[in-house]
TIMAR-683866 format. One record per residue (C-alpha): x, y, z; chain; residue number from 1. Coordinates in steps of 0.001 Angstrom, whole numbers, plus 500000, padded with zeros to 6 digits. Layout:
N
+--------+--------+--------+---+-----+
!     xx !     yy !     zz ! c !   k !
+--------+--------+--------+---+-----+
!      X !      Y !      Z ! A ! NUM !
...
+--------+--------+--------+---+-----+
//
This chain:
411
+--------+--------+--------+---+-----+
!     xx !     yy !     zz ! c !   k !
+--------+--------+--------+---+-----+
! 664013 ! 120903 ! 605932 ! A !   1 !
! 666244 ! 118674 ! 603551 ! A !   2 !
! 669870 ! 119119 ! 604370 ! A !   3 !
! 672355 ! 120581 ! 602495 ! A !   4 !
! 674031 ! 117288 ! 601537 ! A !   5 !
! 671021 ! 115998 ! 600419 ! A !   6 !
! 670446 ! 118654 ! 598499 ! A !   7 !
! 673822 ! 118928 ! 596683 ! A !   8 !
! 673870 ! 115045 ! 595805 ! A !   9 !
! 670333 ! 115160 ! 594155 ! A !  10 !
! 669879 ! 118637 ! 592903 ! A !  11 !
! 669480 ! 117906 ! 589463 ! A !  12 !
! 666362 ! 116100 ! 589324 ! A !  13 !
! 665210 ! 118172 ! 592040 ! A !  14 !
! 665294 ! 121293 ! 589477 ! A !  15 !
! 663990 ! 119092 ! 586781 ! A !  16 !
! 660852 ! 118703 ! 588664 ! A !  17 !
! 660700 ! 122187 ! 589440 ! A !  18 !
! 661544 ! 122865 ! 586181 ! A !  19 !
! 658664 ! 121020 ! 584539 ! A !  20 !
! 656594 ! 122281 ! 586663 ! A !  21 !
! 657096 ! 125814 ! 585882 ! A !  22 !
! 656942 ! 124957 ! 582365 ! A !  23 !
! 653319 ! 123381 ! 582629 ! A !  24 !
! 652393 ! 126976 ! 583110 ! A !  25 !
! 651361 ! 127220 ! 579706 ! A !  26 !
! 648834 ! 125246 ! 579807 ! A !  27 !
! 647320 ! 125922 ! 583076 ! A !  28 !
! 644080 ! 127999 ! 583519 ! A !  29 !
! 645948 ! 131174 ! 585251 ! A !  30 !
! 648097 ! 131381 ! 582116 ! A !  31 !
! 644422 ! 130394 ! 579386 ! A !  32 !
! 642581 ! 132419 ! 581278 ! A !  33 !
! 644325 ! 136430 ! 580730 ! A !  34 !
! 643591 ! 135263 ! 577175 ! A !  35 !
! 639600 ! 134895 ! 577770 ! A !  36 !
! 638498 ! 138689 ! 577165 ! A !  37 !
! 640749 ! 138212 ! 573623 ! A !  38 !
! 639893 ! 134712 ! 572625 ! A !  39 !
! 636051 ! 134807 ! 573176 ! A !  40 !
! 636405 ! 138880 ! 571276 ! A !  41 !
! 638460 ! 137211 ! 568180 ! A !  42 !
! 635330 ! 134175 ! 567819 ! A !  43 !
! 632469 ! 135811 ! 569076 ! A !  44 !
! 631934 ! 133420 ! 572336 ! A !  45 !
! 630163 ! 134290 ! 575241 ! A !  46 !
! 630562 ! 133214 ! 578959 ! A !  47 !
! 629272 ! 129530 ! 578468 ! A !  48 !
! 630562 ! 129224 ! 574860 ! A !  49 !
! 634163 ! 129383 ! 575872 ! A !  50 !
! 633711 ! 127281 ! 578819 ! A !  51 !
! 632076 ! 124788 ! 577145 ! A !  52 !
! 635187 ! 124211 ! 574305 ! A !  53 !
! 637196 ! 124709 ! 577519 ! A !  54 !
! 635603 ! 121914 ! 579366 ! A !  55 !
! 635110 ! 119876 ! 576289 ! A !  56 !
! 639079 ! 119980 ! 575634 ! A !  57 !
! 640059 ! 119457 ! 579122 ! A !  58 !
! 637777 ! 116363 ! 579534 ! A !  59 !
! 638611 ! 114850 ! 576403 ! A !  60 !
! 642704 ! 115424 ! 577586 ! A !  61 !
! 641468 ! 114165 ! 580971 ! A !  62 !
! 640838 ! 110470 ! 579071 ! A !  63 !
! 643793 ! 110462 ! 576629 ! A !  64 !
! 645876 ! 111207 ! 579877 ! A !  65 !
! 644848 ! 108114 ! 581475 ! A !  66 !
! 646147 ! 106174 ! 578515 ! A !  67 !
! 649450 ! 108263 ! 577738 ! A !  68 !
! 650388 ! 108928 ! 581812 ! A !  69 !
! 650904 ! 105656 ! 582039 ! A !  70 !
! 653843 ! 105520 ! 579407 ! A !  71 !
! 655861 ! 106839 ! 582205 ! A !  72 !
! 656194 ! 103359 ! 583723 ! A !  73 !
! 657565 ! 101772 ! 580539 ! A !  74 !
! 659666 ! 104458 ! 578591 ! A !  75 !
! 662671 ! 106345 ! 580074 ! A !  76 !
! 661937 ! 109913 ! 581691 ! A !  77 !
! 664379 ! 111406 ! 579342 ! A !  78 !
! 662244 ! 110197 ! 576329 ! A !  79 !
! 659034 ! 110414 ! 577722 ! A !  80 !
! 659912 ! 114148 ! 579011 ! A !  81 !
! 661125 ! 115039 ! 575412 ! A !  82 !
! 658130 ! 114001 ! 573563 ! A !  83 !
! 655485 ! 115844 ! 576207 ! A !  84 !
! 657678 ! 119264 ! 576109 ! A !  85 !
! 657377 ! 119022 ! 572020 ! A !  86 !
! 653751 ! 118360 ! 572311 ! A !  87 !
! 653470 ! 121585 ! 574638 ! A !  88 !
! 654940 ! 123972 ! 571968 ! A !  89 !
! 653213 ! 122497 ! 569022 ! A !  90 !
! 649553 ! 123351 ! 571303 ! A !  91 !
! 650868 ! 126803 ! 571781 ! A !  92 !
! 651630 ! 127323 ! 567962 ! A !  93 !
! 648513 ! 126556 ! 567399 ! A !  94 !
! 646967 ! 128024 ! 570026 ! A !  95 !
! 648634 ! 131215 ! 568218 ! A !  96 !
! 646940 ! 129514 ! 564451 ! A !  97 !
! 643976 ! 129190 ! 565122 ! A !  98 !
! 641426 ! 130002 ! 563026 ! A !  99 !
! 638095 ! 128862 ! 563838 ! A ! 100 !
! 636351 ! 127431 ! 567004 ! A ! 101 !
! 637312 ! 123991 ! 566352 ! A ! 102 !
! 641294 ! 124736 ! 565808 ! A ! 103 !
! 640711 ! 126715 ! 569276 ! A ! 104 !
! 639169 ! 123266 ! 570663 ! A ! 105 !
! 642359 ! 121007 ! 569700 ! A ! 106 !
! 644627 ! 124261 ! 570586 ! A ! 107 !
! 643066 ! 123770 ! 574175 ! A ! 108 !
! 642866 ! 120384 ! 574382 ! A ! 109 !
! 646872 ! 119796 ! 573499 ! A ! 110 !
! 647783 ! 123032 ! 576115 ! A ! 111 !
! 645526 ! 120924 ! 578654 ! A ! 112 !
! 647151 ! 117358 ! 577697 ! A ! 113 !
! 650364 ! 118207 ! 578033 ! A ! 114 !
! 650648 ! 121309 ! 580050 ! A ! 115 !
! 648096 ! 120803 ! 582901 ! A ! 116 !
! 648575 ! 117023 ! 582071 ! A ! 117 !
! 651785 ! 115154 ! 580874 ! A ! 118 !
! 654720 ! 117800 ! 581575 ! A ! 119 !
! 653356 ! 118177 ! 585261 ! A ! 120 !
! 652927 ! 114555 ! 585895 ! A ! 121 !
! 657101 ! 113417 ! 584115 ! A ! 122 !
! 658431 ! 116167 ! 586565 ! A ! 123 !
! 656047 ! 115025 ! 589885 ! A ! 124 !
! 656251 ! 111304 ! 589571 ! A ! 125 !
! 659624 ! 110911 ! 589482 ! A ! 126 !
! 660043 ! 112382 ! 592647 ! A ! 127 !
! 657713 ! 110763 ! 594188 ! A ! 128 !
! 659052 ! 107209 ! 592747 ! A ! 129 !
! 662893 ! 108136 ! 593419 ! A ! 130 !
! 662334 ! 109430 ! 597351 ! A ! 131 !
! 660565 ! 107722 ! 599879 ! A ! 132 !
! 661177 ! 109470 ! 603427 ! A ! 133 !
! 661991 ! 112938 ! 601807 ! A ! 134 !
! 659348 ! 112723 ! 599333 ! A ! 135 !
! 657040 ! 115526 ! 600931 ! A ! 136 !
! 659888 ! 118049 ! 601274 ! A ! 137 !
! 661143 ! 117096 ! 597846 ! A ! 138 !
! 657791 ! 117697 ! 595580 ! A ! 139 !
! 657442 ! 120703 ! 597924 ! A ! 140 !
! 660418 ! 122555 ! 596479 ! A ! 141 !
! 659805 ! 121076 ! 592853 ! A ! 142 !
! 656022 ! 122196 ! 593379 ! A ! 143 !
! 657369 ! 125635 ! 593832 ! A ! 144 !
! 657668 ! 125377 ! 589795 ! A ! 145 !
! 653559 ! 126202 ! 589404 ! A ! 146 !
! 653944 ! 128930 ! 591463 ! A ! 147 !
! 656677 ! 130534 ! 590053 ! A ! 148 !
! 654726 ! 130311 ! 587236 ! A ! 149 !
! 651126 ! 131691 ! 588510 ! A ! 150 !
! 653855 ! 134951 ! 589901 ! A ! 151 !
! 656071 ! 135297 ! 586438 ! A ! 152 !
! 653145 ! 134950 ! 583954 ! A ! 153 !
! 650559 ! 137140 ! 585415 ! A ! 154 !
! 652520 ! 140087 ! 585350 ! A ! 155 !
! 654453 ! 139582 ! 581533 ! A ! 156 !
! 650812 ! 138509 ! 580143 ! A ! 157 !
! 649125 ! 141642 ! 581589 ! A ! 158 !
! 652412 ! 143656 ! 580175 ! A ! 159 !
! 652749 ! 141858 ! 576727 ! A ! 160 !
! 649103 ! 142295 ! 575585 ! A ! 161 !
! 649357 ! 146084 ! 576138 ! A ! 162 !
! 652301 ! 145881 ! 573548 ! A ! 163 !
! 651420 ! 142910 ! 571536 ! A ! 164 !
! 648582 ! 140647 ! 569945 ! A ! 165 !
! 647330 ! 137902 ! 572415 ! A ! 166 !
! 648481 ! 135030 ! 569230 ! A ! 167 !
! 651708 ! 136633 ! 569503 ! A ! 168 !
! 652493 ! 135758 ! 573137 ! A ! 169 !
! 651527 ! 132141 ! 572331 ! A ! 170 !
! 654260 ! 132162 ! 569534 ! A ! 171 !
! 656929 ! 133894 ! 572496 ! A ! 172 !
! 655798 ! 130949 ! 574804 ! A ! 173 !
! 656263 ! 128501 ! 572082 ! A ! 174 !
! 660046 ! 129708 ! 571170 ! A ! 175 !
! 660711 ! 129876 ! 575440 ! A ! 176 !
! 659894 ! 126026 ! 575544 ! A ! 177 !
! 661599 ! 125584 ! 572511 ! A ! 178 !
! 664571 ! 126499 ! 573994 ! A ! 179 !
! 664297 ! 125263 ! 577488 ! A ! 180 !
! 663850 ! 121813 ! 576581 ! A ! 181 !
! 668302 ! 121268 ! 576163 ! A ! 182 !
! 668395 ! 122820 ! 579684 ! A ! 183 !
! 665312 ! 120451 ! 580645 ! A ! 184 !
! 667117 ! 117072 ! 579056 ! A ! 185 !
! 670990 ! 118079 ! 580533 ! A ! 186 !
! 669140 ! 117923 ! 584065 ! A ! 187 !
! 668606 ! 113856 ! 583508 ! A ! 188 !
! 671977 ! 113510 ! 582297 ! A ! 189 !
! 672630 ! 110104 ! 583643 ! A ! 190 !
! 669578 ! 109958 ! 586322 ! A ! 191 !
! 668969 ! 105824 ! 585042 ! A ! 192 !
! 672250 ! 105062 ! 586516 ! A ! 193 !
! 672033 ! 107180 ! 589824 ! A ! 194 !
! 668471 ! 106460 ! 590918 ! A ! 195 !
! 667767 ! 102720 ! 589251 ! A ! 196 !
! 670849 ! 100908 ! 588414 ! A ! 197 !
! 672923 ! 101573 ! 591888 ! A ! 198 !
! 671406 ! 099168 ! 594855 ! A ! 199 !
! 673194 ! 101257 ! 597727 ! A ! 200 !
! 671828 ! 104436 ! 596611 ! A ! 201 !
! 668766 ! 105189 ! 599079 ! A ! 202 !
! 666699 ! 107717 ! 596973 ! A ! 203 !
! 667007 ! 105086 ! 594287 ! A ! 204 !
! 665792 ! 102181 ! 596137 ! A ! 205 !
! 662122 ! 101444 ! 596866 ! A ! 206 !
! 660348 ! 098073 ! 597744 ! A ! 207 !
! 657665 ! 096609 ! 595720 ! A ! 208 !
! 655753 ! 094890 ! 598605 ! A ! 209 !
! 652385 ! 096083 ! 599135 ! A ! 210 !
! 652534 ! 098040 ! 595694 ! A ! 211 !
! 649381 ! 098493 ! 593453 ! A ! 212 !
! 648173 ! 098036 ! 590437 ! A ! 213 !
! 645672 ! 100259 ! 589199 ! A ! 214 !
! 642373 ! 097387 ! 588568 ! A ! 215 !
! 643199 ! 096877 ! 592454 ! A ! 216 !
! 643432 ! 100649 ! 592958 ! A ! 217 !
! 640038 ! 101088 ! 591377 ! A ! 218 !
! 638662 ! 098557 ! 594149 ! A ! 219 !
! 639955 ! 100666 ! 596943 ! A ! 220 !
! 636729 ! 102246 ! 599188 ! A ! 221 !
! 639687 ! 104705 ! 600092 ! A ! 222 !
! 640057 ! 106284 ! 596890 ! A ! 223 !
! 636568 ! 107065 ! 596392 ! A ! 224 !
! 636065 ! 108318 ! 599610 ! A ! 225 !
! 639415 ! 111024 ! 598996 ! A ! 226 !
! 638721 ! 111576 ! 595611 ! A ! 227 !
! 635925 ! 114708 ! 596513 ! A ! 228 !
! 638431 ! 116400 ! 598057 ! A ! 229 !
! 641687 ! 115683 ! 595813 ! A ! 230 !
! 638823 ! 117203 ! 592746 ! A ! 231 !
! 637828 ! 119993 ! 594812 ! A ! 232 !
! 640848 ! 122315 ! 594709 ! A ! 233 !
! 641076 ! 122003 ! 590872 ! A ! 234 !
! 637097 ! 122094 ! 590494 ! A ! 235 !
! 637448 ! 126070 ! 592513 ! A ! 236 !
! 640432 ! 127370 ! 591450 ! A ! 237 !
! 639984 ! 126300 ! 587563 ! A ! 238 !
! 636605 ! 127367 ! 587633 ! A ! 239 !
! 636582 ! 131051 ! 589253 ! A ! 240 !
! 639931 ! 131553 ! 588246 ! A ! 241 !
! 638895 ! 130740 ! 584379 ! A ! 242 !
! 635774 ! 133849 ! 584695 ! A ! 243 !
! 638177 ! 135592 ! 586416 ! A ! 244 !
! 638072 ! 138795 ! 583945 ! A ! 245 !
! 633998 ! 138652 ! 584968 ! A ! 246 !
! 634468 ! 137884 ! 588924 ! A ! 247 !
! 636970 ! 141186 ! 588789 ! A ! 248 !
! 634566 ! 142857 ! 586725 ! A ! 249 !
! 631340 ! 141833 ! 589438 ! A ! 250 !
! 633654 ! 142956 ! 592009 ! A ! 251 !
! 634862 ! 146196 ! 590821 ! A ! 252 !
! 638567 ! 144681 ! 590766 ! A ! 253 !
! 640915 ! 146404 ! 588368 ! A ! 254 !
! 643088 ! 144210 ! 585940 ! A ! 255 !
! 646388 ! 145901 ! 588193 ! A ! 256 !
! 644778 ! 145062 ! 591581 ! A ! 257 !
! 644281 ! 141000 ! 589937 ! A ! 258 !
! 647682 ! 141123 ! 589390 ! A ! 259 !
! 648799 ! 142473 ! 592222 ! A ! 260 !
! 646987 ! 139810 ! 594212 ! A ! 261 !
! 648124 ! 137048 ! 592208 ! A ! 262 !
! 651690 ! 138156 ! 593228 ! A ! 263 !
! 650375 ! 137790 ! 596945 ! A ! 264 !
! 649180 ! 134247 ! 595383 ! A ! 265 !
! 652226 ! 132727 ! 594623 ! A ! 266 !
! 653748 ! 134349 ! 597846 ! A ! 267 !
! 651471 ! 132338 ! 599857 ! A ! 268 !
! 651519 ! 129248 ! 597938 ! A ! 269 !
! 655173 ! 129128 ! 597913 ! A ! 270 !
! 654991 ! 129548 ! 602163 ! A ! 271 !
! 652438 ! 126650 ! 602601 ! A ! 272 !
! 654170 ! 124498 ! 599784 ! A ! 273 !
! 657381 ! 124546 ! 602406 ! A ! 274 !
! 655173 ! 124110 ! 605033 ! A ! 275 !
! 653276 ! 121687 ! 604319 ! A ! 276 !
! 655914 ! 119604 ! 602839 ! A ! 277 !
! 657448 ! 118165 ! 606041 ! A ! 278 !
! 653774 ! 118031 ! 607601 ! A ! 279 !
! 653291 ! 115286 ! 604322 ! A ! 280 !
! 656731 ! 113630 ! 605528 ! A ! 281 !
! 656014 ! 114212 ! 609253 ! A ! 282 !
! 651959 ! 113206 ! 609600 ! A ! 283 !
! 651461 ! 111065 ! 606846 ! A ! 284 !
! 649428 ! 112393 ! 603076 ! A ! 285 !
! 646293 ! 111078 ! 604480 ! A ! 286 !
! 645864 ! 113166 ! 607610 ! A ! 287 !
! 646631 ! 115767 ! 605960 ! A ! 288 !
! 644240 ! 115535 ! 603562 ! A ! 289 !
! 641589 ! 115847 ! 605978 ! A ! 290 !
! 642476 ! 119680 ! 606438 ! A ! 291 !
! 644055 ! 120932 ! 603459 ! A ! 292 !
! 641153 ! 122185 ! 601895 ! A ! 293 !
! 640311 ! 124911 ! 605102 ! A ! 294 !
! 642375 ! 127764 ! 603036 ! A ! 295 !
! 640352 ! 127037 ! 600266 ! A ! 296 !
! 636397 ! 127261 ! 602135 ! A ! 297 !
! 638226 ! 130530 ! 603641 ! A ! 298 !
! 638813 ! 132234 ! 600127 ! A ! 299 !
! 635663 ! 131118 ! 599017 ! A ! 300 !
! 633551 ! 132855 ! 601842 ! A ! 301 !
! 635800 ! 135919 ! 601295 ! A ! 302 !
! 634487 ! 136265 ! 597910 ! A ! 303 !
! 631104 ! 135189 ! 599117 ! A ! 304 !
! 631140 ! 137987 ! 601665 ! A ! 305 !
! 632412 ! 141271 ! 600173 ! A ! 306 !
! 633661 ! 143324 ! 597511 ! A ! 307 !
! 636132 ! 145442 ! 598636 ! A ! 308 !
! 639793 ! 145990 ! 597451 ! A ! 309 !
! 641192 ! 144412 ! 600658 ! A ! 310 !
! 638789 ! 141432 ! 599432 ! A ! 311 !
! 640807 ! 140048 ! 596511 ! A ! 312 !
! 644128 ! 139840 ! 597773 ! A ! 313 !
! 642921 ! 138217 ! 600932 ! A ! 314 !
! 641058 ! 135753 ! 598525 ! A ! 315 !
! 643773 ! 134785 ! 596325 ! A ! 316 !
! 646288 ! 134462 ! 598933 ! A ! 317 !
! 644117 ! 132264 ! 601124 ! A ! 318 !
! 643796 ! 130222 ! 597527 ! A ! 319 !
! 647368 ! 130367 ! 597458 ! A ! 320 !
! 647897 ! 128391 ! 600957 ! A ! 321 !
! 645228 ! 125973 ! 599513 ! A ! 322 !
! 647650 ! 125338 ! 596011 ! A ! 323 !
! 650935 ! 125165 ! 597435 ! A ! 324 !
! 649179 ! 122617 ! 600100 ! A ! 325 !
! 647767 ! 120846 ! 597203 ! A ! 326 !
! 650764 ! 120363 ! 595098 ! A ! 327 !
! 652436 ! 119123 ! 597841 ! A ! 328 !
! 649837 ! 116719 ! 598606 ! A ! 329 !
! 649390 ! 115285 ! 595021 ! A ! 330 !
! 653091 ! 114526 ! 594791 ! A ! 331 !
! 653271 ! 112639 ! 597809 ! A ! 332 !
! 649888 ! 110791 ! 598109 ! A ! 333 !
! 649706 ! 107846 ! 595533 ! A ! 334 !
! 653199 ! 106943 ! 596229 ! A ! 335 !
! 652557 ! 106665 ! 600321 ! A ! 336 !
! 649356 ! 104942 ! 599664 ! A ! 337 !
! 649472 ! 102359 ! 596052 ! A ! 338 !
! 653440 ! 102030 ! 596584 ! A ! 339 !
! 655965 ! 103193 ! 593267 ! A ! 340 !
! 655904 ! 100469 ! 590752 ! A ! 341 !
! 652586 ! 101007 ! 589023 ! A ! 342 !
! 653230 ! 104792 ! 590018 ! A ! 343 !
! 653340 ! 106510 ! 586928 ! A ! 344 !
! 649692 ! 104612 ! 585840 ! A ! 345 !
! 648178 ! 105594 ! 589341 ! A ! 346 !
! 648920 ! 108928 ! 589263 ! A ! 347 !
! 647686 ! 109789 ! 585694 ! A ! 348 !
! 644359 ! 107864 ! 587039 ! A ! 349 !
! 644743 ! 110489 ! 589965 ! A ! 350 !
! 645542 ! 113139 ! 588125 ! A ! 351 !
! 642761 ! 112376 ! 584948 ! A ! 352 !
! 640006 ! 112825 ! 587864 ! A ! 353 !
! 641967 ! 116168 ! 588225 ! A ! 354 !
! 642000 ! 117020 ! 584905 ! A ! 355 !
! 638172 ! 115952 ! 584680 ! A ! 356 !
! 637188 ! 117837 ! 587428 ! A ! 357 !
! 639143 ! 121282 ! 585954 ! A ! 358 !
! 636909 ! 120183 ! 582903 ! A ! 359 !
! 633923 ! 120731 ! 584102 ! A ! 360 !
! 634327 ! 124054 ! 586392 ! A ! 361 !
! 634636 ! 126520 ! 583324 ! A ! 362 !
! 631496 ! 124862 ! 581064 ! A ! 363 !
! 629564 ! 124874 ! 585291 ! A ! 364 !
! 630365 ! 128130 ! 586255 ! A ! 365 !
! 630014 ! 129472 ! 582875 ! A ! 366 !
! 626355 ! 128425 ! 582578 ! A ! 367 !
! 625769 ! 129855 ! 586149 ! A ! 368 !
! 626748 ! 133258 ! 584929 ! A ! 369 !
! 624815 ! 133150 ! 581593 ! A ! 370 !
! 622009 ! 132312 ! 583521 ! A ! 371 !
! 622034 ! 135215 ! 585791 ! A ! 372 !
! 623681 ! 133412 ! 588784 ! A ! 373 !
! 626470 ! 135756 ! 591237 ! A ! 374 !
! 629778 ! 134884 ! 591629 ! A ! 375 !
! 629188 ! 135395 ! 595213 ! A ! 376 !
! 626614 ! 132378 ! 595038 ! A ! 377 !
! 629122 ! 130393 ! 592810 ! A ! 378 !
! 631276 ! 130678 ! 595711 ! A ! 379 !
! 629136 ! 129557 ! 598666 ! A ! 380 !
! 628092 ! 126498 ! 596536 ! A ! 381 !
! 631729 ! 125923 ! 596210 ! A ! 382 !
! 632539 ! 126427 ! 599878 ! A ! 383 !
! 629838 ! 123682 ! 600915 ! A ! 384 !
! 631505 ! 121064 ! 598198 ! A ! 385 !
! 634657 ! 121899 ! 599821 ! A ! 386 !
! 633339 ! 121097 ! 603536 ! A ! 387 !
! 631326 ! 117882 ! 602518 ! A ! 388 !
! 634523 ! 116525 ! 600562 ! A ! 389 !
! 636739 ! 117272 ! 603687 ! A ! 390 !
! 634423 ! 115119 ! 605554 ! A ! 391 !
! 634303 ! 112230 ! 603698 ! A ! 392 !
! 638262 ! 112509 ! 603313 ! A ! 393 !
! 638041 ! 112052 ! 607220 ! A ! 394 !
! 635973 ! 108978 ! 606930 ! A ! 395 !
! 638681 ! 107966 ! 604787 ! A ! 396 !
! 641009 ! 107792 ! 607555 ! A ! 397 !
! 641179 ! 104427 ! 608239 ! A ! 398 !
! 641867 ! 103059 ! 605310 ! A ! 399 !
! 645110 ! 102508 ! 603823 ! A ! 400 !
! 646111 ! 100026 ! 600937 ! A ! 401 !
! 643941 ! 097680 ! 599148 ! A ! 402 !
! 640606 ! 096990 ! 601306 ! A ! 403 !
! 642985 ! 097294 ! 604559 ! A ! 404 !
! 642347 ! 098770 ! 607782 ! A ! 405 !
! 645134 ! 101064 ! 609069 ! A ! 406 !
! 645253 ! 100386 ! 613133 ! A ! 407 !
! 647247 ! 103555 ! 613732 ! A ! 408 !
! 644133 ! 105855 ! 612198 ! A ! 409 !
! 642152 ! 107053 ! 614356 ! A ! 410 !
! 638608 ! 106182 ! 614304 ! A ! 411 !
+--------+--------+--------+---+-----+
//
């Protein structure tokens, strides 16, 4: 664990990241998603209709995030962070607006740019550019942020649309960011001069040999070979988590037992999130990689196998060891591998096939379940995907950097 020194000296960004984090709760599928039964009622959408705009929007943010992620590397943090927090409450007003199926398409697509996308990726790259031998540990508390959120929203959503229209809670979340974003912008008070400008300070000061750019990045056989299984975690959980009002519904699950388990969720994400944090630091981001995704073949042959009570919590806890592993993993990865000065254009490249991937699970699964296909088939598929992408993430093993050979991998 980090010590308490090093914890006192750097706290600030430290809750920053958590911070923005939490905050990219809005527009995350576990907070879109208790909307679904509302949203596709108020427009007349079925199954695959809603998907599809889903999928549309969060492809289309997927490619505008390449472009606007990288803006990280040339702007301050303070600005950058300013101007994606503003973007995330004007999606959610008009997320609460909208009046047609196209105004619901932009809504989506600005929750997805800068909720999934841009507010995420300020708070998680600048930990992973200012640390270097804490760096696992560090985006493991800061990753504790998403599930904080997955735990706080499920219950107030489930709670608030007993009471109140489903626009209305968009227009609460709108006027929460609204005024977190002071709180947000006090925690960088004077970060450029504590982590750039002082040489002697050693979160501050990384080396630029053997760092990346991202034309040489897209010529690493590495990165295609661990891409499968960095997409497969946000492929799943985006996907059955989206039709989750329909898998509870298949299942005989009760809106109060979902919640419930989500609770058990974040629980188990935020155990494996410290856990897996100095595993990152301890064994290296590739190794890892080669394992995180067991959780996730787990909860997908849990929902494969039965439909019992004791089936969902054991499912969305087992998806909550694969998430907290995950976040943990994506925060540490690009940095240990492409180096920190091209960073913040790596990781939106990272984090686009993330995005893109997340796209294309709602529209996927959707059309499965129009069609007549069972959840419990959805998640078999999905388990297989998850084993063949673990593989090639092992055959990945050996490769670190730019067309290098890594003679501590095994082989």
């Amino acid at each position: 664990m980090l010590r308490l020194s090093f914890i006192q000296e750097h706290w600030r960004l430290i809750a920053f990241g958590f911070a923005m984090t939490f905050c990219s709760s809005f527009g995350q599928t576990h907070f879109i998603s208790w909307f679904g039964g509302e949203i596709r009622a108020t427009f007349s959408l079925s199954h695959g209709d809603f998907g599809s705009i889903y999928s549309i929007a969060t492809l289309s943010s997927a490619a505008t995030l390449v472009w606007l992620g990288r803006k990280i590397d040339v702007v301050s943090l303070r600005a950058f962070s300013l101007a994606v927090v503003i973007g995330l409450v004007c999606a959610c007003l008009l997320m609460a607006s909208s009046w047609g199926v196209l105004a619901l398409g932009v809504a989506v697509f600005g929750l997805r740019l800068f909720g999934q996308g841009l507010v995420s990726h300020a708070g998680l790259t600048a930990l992973g550019r200012y640390f270097a031998a804490e760096r696992g540990r560090v985006v493991s508390i800061a990753s504790l942020g998403y599930t904080a959120g997955e735990a706080v929203f499920a219950r107030v959503v489930v709670m608030a649309l007993v009471i109140v229209d489903w626009r209305t809670v968009w227009v609460v979340a709108a006027i929460a960011l609204a005024l977190a974003l002071p709180g947000l912008l006090t925690l960088l008070k004077g970060h450029e001069e504590k982590y750039l400008l002082e040489p002697g300070n050693r979160a501050g000061r990384f080396s630029t040999v053997n760092d990346y750019a991202v034309k040489q990045v897209l010529r690493d056989a590495g990165l295609w070979l661990r891409l499968p299984a960095l997409m497969a975690p946000a492929f799943v959980f985006t996907g059955l988590i989206f039709h989750q009002v329909h898998m509870a519904e298949a299942k005989g699950w009760s809106p109060s037992l979902m919640a419930w388990s989500f609770g058990l969720s974040a629980i188990a994400s935020v155990a494996a999130s410290l856990v897996a944090g100095p595993l990152v630091d301890w064994f290296s981001s590739r190794r890892f990689m080669t394992v995180f995704l067991v959780p996730l073949i787990v909860s997908c042959g849990v929902l494969y196998a039965s439909d019992a009570s004791y089936a969902a919590p054991l499912f969305f806890v087992f998806m909550g060891i694969n998430a907290g592993c995950t976040s943990v993993l994506l925060g540490a990865v690009w940095a240990e591998i492409y180096g920190v000065t091209h960073l913040g254009a790596i990781r939106s490249l990272g984090h686009a096939a993330m995005v893109f991937s997340s796209g294309l699970a709602p529209a996927v699964m959707g059309v499965l379940i129009d069609a007549g296909i069972s959840i419990e088939v959805i998640a078999l598929y999905c388990a297989i995907f998850s084993v063949g992408a673990s593989v090639l993430a092992a055959f990945a093993l050996p490769f670190r950097g730019i067309g290098m050979l890594d003679s501590k991998a095994p082989t």
